[in-house]
C-alpha positions as protocol buffer text, in pm:
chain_id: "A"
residue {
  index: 1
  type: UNK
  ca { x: -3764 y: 2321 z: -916 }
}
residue {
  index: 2
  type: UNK
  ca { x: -3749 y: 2016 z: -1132 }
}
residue {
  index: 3
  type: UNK
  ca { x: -3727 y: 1744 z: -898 }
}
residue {
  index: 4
  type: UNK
  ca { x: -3756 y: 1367 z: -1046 }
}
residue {
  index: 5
  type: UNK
  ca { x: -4001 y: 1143 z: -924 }
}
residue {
  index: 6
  type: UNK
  ca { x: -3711 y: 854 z: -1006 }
}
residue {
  index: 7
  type: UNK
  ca { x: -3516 y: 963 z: -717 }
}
residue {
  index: 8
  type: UNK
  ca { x: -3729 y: 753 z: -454 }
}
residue {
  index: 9
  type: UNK
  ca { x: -3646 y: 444 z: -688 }
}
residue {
  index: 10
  type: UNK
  ca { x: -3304 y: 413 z: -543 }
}
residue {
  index: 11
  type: UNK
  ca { x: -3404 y: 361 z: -162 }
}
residue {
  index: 12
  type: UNK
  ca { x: -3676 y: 63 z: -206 }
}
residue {
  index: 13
  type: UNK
  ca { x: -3866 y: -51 z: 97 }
}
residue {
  index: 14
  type: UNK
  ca { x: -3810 y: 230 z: 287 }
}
residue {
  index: 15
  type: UNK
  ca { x: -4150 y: 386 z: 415 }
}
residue {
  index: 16
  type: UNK
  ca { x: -4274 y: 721 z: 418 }
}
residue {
  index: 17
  type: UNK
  ca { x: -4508 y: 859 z: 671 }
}
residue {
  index: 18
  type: UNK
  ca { x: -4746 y: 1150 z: 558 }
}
residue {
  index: 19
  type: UNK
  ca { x: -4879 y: 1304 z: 849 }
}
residue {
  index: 20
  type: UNK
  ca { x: -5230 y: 1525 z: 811 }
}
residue {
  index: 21
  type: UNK
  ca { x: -5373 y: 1718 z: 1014 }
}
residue {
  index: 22
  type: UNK
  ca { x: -5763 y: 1829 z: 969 }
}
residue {
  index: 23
  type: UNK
  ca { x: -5999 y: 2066 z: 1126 }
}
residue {
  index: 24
  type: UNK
  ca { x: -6367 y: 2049 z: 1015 }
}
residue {
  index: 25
  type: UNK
  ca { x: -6297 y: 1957 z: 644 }
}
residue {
  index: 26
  type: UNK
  ca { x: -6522 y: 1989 z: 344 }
}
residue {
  index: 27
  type: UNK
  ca { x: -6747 y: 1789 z: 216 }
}
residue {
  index: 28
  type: UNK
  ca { x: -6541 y: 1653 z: -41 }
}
residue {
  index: 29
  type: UNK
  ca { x: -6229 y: 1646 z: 91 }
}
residue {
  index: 30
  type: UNK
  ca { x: -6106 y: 1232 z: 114 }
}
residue {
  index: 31
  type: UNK
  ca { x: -6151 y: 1300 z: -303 }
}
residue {
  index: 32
  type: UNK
  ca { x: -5965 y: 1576 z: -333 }
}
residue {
  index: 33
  type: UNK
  ca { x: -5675 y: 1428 z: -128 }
}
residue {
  index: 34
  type: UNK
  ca { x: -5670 y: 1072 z: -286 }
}
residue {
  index: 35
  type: UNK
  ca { x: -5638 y: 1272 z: -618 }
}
residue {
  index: 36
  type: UNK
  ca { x: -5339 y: 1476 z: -531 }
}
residue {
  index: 37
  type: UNK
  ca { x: -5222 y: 1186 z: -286 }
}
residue {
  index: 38
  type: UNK
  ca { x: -5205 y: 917 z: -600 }
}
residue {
  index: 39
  type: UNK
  ca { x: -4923 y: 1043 z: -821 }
}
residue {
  index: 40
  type: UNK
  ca { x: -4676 y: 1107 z: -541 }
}
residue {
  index: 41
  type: UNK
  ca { x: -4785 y: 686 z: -433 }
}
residue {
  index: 42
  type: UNK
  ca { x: -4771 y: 564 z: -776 }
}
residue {
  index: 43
  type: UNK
  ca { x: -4413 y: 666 z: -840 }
}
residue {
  index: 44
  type: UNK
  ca { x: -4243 y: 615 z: -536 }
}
residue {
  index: 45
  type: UNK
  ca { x: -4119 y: 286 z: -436 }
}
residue {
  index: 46
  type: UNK
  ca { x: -4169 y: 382 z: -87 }
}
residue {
  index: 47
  type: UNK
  ca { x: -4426 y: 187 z: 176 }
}
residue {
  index: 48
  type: UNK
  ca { x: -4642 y: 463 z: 209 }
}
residue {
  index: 49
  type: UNK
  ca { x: -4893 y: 507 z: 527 }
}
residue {
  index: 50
  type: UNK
  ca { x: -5119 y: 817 z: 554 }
}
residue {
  index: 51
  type: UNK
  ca { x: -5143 y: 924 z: 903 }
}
residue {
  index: 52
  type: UNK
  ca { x: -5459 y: 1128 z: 958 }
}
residue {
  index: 53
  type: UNK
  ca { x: -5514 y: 1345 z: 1276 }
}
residue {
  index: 54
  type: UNK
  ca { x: -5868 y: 1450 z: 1287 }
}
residue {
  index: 55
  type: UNK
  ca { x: -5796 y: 1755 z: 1556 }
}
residue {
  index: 56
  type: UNK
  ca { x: -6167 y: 1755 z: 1709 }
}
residue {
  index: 57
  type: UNK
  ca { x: -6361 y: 1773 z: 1411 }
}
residue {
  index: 58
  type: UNK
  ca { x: -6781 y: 1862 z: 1460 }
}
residue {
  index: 59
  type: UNK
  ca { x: -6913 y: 1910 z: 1091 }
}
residue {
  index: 60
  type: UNK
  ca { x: -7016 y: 1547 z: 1053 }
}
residue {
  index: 61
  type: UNK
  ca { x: -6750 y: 1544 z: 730 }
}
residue {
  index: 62
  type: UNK
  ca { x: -6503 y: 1295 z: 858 }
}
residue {
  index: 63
  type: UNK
  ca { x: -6628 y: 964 z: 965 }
}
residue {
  index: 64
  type: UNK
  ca { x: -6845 y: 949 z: 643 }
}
residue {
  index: 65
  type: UNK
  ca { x: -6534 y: 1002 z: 376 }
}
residue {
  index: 66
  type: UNK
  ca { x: -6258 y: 765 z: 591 }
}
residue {
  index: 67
  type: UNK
  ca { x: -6407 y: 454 z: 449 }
}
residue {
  index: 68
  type: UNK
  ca { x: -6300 y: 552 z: 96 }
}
residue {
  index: 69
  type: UNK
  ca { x: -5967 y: 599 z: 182 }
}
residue {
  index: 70
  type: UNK
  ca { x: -5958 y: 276 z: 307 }
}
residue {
  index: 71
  type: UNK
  ca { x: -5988 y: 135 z: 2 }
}
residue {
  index: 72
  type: UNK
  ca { x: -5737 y: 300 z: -175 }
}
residue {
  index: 73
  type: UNK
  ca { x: -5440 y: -17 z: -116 }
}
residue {
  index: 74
  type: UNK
  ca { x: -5243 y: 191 z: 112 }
}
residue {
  index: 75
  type: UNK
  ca { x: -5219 y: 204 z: 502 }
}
residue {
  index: 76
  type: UNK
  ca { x: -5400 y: 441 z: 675 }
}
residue {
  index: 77
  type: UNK
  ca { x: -5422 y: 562 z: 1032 }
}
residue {
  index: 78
  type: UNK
  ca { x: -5616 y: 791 z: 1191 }
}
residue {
  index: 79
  type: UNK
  ca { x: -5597 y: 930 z: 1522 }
}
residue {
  index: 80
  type: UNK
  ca { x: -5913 y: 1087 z: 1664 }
}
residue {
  index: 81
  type: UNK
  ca { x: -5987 y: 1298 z: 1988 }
}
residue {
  index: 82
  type: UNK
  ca { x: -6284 y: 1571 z: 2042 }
}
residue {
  index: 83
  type: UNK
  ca { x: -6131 y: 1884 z: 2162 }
}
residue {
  index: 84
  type: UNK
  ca { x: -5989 y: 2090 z: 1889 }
}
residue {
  index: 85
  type: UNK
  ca { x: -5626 y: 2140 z: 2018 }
}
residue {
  index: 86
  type: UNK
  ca { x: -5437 y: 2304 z: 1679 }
}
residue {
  index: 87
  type: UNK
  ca { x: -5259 y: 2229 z: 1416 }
}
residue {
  index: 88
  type: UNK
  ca { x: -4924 y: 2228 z: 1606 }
}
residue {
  index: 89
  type: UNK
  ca { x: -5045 y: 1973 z: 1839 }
}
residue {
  index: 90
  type: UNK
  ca { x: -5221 y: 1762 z: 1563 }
}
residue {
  index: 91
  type: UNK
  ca { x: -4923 y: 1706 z: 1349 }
}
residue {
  index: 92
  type: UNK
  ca { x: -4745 y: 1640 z: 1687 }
}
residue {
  index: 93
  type: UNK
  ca { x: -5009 y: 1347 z: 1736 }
}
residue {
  index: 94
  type: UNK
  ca { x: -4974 y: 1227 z: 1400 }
}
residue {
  index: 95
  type: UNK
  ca { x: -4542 y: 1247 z: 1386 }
}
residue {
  index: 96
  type: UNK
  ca { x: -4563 y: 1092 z: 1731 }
}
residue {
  index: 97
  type: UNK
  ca { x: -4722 y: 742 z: 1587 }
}
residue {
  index: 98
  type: UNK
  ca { x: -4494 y: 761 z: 1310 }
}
residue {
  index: 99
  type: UNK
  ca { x: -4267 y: 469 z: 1208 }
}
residue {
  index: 100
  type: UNK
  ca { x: -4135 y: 612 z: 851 }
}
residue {
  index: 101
  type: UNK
  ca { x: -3744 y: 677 z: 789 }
}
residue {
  index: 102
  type: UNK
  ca { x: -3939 y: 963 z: 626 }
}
residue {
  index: 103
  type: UNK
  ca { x: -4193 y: 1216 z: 674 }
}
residue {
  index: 104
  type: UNK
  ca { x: -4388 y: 1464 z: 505 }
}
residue {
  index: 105
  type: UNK
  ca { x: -4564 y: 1698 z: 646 }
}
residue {
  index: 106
  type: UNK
  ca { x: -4924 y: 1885 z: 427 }
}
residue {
  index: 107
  type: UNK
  ca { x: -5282 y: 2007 z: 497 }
}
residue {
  index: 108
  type: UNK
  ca { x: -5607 y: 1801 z: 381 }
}
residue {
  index: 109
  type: UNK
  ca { x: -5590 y: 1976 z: 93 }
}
residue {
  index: 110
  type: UNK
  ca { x: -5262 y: 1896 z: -33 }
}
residue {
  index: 111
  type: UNK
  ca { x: -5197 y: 2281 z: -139 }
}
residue {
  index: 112
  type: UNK
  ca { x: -4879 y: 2234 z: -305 }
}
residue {
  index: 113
  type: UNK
  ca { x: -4788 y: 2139 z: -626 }
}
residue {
  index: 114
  type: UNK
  ca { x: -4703 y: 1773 z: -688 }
}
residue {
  index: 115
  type: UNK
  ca { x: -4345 y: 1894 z: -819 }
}
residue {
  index: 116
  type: UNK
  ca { x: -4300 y: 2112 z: -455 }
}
residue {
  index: 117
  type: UNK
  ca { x: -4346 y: 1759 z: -264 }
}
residue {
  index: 118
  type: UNK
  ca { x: -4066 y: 1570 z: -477 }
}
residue {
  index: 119
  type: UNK
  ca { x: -3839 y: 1833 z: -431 }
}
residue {
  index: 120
  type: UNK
  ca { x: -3919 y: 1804 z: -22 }
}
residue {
  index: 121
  type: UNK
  ca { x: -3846 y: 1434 z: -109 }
}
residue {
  index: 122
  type: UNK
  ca { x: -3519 y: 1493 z: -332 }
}
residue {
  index: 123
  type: UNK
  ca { x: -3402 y: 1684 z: -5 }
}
residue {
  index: 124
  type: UNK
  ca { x: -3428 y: 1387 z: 257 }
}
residue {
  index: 125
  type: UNK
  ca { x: -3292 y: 1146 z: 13 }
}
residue {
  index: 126
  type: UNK
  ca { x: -3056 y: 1303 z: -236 }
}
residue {
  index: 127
  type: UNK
  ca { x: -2935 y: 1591 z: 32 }
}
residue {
  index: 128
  type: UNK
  ca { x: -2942 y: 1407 z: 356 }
}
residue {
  index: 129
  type: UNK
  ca { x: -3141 y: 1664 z: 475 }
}
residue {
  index: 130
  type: UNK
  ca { x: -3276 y: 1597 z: 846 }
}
residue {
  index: 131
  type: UNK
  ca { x: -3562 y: 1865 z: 759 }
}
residue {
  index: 132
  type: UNK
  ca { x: -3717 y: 1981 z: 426 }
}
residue {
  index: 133
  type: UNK
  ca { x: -3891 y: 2268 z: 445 }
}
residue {
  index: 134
  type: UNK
  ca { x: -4070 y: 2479 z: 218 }
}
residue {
  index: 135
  type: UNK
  ca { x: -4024 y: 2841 z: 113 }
}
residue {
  index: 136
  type: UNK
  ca { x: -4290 y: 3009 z: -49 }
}
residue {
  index: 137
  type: UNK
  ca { x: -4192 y: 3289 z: -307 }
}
residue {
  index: 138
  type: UNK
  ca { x: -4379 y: 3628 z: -428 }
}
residue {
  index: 139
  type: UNK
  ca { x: -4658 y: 3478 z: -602 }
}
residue {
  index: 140
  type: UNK
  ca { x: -4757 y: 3270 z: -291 }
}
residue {
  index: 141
  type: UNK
  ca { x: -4863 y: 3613 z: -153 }
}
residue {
  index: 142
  type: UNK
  ca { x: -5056 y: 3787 z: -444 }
}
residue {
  index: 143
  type: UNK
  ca { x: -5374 y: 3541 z: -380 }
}
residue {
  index: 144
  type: UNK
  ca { x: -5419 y: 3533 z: -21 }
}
residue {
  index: 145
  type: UNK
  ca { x: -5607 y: 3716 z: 217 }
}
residue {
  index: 146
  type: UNK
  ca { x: -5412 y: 4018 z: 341 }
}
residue {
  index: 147
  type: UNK
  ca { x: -5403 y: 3905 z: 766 }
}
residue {
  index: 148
  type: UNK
  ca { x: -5203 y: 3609 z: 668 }
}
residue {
  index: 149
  type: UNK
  ca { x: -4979 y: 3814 z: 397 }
}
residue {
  index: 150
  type: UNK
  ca { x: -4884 y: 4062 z: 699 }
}
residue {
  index: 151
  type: UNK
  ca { x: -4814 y: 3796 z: 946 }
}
residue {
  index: 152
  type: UNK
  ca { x: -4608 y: 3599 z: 667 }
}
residue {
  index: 153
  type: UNK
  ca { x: -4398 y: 3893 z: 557 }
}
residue {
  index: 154
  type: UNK
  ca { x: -4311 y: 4050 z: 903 }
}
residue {
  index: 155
  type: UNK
  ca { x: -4230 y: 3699 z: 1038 }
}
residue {
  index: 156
  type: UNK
  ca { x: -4008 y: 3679 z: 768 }
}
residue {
  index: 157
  type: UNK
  ca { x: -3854 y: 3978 z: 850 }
}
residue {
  index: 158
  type: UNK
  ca { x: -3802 y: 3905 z: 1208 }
}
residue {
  index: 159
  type: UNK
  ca { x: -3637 y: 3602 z: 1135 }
}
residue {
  index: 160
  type: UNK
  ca { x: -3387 y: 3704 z: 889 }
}
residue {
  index: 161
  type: UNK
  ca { x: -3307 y: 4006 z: 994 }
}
residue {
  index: 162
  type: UNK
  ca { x: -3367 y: 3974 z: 1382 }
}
residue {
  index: 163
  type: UNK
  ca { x: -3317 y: 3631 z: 1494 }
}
residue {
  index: 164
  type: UNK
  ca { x: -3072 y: 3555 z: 1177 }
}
residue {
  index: 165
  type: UNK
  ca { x: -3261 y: 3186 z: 1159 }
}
residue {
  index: 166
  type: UNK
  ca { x: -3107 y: 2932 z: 863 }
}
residue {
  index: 167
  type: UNK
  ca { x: -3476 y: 3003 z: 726 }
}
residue {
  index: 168
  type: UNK
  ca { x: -3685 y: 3331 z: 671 }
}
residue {
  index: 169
  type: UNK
  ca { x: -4017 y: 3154 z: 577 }
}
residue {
  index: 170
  type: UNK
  ca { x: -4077 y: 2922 z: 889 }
}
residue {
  index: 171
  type: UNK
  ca { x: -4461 y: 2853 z: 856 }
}
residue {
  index: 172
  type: UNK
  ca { x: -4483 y: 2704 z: 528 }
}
residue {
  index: 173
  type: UNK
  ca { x: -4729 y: 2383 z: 551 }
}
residue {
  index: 174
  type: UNK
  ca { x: -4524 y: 2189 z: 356 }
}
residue {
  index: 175
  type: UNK
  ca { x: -4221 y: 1962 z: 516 }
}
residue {
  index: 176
  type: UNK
  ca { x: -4028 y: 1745 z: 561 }
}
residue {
  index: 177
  type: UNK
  ca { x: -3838 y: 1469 z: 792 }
}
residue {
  index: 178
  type: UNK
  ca { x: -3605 y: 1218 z: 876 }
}
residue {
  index: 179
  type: UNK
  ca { x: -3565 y: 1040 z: 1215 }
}
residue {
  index: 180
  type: UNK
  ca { x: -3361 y: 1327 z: 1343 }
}
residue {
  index: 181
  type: UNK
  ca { x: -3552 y: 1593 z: 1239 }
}
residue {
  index: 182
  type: UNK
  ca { x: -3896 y: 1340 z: 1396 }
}
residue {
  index: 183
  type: UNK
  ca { x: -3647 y: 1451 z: 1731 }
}
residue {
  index: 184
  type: UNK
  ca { x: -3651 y: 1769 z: 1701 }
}
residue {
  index: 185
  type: UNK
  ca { x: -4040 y: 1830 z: 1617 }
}
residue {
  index: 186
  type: UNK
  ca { x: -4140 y: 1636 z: 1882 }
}
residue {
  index: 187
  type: UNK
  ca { x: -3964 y: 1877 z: 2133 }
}
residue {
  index: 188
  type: UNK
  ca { x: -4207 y: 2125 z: 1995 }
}
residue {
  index: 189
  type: UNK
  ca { x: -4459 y: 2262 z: 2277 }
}
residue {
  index: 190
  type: UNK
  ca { x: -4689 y: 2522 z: 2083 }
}
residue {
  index: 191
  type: UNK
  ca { x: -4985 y: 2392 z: 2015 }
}
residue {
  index: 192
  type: UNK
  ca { x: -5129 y: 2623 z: 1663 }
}
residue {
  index: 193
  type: UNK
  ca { x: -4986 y: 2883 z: 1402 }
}
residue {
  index: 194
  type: UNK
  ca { x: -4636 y: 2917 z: 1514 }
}
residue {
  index: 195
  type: UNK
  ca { x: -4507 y: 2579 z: 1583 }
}
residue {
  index: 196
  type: UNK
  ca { x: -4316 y: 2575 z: 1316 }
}
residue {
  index: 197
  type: UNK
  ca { x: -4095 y: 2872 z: 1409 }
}
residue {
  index: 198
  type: UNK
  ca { x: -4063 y: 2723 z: 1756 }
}
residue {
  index: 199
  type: UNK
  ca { x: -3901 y: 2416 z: 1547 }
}
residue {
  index: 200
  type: UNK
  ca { x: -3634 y: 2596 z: 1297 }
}
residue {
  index: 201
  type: UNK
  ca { x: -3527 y: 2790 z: 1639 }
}
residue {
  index: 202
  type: UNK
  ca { x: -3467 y: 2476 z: 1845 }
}
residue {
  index: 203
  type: UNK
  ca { x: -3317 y: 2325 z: 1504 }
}
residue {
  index: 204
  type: UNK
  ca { x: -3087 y: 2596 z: 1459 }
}
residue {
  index: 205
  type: UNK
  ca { x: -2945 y: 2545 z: 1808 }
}
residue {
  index: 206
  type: UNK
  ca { x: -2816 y: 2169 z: 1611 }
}
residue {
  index: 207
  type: UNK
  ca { x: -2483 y: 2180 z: 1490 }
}
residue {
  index: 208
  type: UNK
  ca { x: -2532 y: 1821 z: 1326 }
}
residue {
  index: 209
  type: UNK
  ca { x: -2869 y: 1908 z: 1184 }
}
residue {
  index: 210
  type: UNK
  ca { x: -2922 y: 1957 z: 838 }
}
residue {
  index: 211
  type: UNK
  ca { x: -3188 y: 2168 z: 781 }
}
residue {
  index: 212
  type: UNK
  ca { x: -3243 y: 2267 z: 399 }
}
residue {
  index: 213
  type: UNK
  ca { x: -3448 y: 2526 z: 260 }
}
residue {
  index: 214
  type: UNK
  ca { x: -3696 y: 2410 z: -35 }
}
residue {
  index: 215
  type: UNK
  ca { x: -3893 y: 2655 z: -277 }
}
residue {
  index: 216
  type: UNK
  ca { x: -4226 y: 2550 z: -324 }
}
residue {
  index: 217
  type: UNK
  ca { x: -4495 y: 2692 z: -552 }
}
residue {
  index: 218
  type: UNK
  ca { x: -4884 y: 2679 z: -447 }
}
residue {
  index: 219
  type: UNK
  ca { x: -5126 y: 2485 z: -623 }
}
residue {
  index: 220
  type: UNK
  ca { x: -5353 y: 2710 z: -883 }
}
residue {
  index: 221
  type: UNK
  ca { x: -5679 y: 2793 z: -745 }
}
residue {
  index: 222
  type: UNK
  ca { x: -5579 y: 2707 z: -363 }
}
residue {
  index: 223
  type: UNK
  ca { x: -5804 y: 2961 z: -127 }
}
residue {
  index: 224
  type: UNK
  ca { x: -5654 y: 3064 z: 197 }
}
residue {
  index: 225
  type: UNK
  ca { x: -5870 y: 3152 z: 501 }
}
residue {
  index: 226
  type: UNK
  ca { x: -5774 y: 3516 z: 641 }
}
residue {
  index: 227
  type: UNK
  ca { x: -5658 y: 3528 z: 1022 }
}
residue {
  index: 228
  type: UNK
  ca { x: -5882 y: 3633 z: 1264 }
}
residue {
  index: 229
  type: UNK
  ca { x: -5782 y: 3895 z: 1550 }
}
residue {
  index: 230
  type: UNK
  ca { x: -5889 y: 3655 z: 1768 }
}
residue {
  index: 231
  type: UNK
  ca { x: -5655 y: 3384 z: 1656 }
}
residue {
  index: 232
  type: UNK
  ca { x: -5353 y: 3644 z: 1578 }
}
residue {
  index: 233
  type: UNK
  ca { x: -5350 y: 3749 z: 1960 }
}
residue {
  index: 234
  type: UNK
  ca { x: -5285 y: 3407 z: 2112 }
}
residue {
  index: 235
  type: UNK
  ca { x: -5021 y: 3366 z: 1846 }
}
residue {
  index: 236
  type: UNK
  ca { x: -4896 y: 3687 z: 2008 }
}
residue {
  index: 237
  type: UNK
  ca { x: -4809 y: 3541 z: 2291 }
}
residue {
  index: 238
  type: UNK
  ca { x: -4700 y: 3236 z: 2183 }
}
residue {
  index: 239
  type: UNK
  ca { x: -4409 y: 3434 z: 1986 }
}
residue {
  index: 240
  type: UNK
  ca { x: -4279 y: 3603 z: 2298 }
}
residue {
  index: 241
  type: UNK
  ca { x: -4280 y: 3238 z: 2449 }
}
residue {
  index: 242
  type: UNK
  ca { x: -4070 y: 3102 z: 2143 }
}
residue {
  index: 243
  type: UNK
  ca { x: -3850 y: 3443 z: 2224 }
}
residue {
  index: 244
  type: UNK
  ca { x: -3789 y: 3424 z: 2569 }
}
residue {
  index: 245
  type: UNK
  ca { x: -3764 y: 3021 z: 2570 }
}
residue {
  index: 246
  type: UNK
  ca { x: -3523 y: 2983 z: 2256 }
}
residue {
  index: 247
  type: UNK
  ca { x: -3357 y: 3296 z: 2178 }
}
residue {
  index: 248
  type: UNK
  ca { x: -3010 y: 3347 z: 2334 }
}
């Protein structure tokens, strides 16, 4: 994966969205993502607005650390509300108020390599892609906690082998979009962990859609939370809702 950064330089004044949701973030965190956040808006020629969705937040960690961002030269928006609702319906929020002809979709953290977001980029511009998203290989899966590595690797059974879908790795946090594929995410209805499979089904229902798979490689030393019971049951549920909804 050796996308170039030069790529964005032949589409100037075009603007890219990046959309971000967070749940109680670190203390910390507004430093960590202006440092992983710069190189990508340094090189691009792209207007570039950050849209954060603070998804009901209570650890006193985001008001304090918005005010550096703001000072960074680049638009930012943030969209606030107190109930915690999920990450589905977060990014929802934050693609909603979008303007971009482009999108990209991370986590606070900015978990993926730098290279893994140009290539999402190369994909929209170069490819025409309507959505970019990621697929994580082997080594994403020796360093994280072994709930998520069982949900990963049996969803991405299921959805090869079982529901045949363009993608086998459908809850990668790293994407991307175009107007088109802004459409289709926005017809989205779960509201946490399996959103994103919910999308690539109604996607895959587009004959005109584009939908390209990228590889994309983790950043070193990223830590992963483990799933709780308690959070894999809902998601459960939500599965046989995607299933019974979208799969004929």
């Amino acid at each position: 994966m050796n996308a170039d950064p030069s790529i964005t330089e032949n589409i100037i004044g075009q603007q890219l969205d990046i959309v971000i949701p967070m749940y109680n973030p670190p203390k910390g965190w507004s430093s960590v993502l202006i440092e992983r956040l710069q190189p990508i808006i340094e090189k691009t020629n792209h207007l570039v607005k950050v849209i954060l969705v603070n998804d009901g937040s209570n650890n006193g960690n985001v008001i304090p650390e918005i005010d550096l961002l703001s000072k960074q030269g680049y638009e930012i928006v943030v969209i606030q509300y107190i109930q915690n609702h999920g990450k589905g319906y977060a990014l929802r929020q934050g693609v909603q108020q979008s303007s971009g002809q482009y999108l990209l979709l991370t986590d606070i953290d900015i978990p993926f390599t730098e290279e893994s977001m140009w290539a999402i980029l190369s994909s929209l511009e170069l490819h025409k892609a309507d959505l970019a998203l990621g697929q994580r290989d082997d080594s994403y899966y020796e360093n994280i906690p072994n709930s998520r590595k069982r949900m990963s690797k049996w969803l991405s059974v299921v959805n090869s082998k079982i529901f045949r879908l363009p993608v086998k790795d459908t809850q990668c946090g790293l994407k991307g979009l175009n107007k088109k594929g802004k459409e289709i995410f926005l017809q989205t209805t779960i509201n946490r962990y399996l959103f994103d499979l919910e999308m690539v089904f109604l996607a895959s229902k587009k004959k005109d859609l584009k939908l390209i798979p990228v590889p994309v490689i983790l950043r070193p030393g990223i830590q992963l939370s483990s799933m709780r019971l308690k959070v894999i049951l809902p998601e459960l549920m939500n599965f046989f809702k995607i299933v019974l909804k979208h799969w004929n």
